[in-house]
N, C-alpha and C positions, 0 to 999 in steps of 0.2 A: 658482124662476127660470123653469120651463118647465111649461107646465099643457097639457092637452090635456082634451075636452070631446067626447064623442058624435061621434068623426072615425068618417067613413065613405068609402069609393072603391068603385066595380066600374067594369070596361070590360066592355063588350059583354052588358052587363047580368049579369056575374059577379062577385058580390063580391069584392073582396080584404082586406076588413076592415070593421068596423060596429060602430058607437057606442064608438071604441077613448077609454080615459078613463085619467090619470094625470099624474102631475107628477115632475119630478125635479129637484135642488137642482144645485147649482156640482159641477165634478167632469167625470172622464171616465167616458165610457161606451161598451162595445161590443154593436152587437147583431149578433146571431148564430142565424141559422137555415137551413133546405134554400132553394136556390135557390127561383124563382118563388113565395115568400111573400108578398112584398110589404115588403121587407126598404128600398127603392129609392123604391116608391113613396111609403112613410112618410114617410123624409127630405127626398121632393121635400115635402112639403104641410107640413113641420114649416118648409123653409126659405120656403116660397109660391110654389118655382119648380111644385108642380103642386094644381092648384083639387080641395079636400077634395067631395063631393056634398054631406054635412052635418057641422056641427060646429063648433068654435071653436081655435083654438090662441094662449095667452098668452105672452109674452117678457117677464117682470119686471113684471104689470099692465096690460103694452102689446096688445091684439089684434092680431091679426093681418088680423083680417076689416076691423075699423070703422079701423084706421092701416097701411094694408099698406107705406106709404115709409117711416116711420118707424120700424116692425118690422126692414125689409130694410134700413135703414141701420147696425141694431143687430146684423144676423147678417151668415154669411156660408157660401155651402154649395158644395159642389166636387161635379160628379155623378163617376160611376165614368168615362166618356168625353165627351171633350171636345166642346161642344154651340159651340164659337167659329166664326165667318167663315173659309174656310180665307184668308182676305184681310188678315185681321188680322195684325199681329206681336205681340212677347210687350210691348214697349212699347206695343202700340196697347192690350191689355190692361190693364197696370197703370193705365194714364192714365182710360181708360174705368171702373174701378173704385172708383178715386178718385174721379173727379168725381163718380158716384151716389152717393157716401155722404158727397161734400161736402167730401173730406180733397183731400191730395197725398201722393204717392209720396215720403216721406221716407224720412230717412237708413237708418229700421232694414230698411223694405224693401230697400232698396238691397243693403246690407251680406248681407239675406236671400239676392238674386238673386247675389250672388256667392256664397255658403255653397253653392248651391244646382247653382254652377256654370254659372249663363244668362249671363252677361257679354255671350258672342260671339255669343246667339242671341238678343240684342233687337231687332234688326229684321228678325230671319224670321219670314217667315211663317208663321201655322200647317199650313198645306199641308205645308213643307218641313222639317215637325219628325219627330220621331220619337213616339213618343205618350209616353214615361216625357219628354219634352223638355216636351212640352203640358203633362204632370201638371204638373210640377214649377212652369212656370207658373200657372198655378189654384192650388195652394196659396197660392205668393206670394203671389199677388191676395186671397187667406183671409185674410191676416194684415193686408191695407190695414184702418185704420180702426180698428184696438184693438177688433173684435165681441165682444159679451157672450153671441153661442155660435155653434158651429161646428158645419156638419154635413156628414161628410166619407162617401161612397161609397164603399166599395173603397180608402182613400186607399194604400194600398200596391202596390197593381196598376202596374206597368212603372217601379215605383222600383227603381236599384241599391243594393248593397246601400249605401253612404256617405250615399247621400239616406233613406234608412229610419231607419237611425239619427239622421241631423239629423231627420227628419218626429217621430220618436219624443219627442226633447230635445224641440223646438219644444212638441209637446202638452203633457209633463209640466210644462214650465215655465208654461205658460200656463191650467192646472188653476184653480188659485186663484182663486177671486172669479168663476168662467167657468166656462162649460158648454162640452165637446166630447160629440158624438154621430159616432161613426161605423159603418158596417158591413162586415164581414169577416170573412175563414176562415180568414186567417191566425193563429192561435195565439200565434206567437212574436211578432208586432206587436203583439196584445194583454197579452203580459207585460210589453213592453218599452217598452208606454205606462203600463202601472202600472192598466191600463182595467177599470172592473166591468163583465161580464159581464150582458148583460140578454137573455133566451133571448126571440124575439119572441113565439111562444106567450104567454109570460109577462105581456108588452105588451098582447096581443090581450086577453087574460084579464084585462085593466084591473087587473094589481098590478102592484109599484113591484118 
């Protein structure tokens, strides 16, 4: 489902990883390392929100390099803090999400954004949220579009505990046939996604 090829990144001319290679099938996955690895920047370049130096990354066949709309119409990635307009509301979001990938804000989102408890904060602003208020937005916006994988940062950072557990159900339900990747040091999120364990060492070290 997910192929990666010779990825490479440094800033400021210090590596953070080189010619990183492997694949991994439908399923969840967590990865797991000391901060400042490179744990963040992986996820950006796996979702295209950050530009690899060298290399290729596949989505089911699909490049990422030679179809980057078509990849991004297929995924969907949540960083650890919210990168929105503080101008935006959590409506100006979903709308905007939808429309990139071509869908509408249907019924299951809907239902999602109440599960989630945003009802009352669809036309706040992101300025005037609280940041577990933001998350919870962005995930939703995760779920626009049925994505064939998901790549989530941190996704448990400033959930209470009610949204953890829904965050939790949402992954395992959505396992089958789909790929989730997220990163964290949460322990008990990763039992209670049902998530294997991928030590990034491991990753760097191009095995599965």
């Amino acid at each position: 489902m997910l192929r990666c090829e010779g990825i490479s990144k440094s800033y400021g001319g210090r590596p953070v990883f080189q010619a990183v290679s492997y694949s991994l099938d439908s399923g969840v996955y967590a990865i797991q390392g000391p901060n400042g690895i490179g744990k963040s920047t992986l996820l950006g370049i796996l979702s295209g929100a950050i530009e690899a130096d060298a290399g290729e990354v596949w989505l089911n066949d699909l490049s990422l390099n030679r179809s980057p709309l078509s990849v991004r119409q297929r995924l969907s990635y949540v960083p650890d803090e919210s990168p929105i307009y503080p101008f935006m509301t959590g409506l100006d979001l979903l709308d905007f999400v939808a429309m990139s990938k071509k869908t509408t804000v249907d019924q299951n989102i809907k239902q999602l954004v109440e599960r989630f408890g945003l009802n009352a904060y669809l036309h706040t602003r992101f300025a005037a949220m609280s940041l577990g208020t933001q998350k919870k937005f962005m995930l939703c916006a995760a779920w626009i579009g049925e994505p064939q994988a998901i790549f989530l940062d941190e996704p448990s950072n400033g959930l209470d505990i009610d949204a953890r557990e829904l965050l939790a159900h949402l992954i395992r339900e959505y396992r089958q046939h789909r790929l989730i990747i997220f990163s964290t040091h949460d322990a008990d999120f990763v039992a209670a996604c049902n998530a294997k364990v991928l030590h990034i060492d491991q990753l760097f070290a191009g095995t599965k």
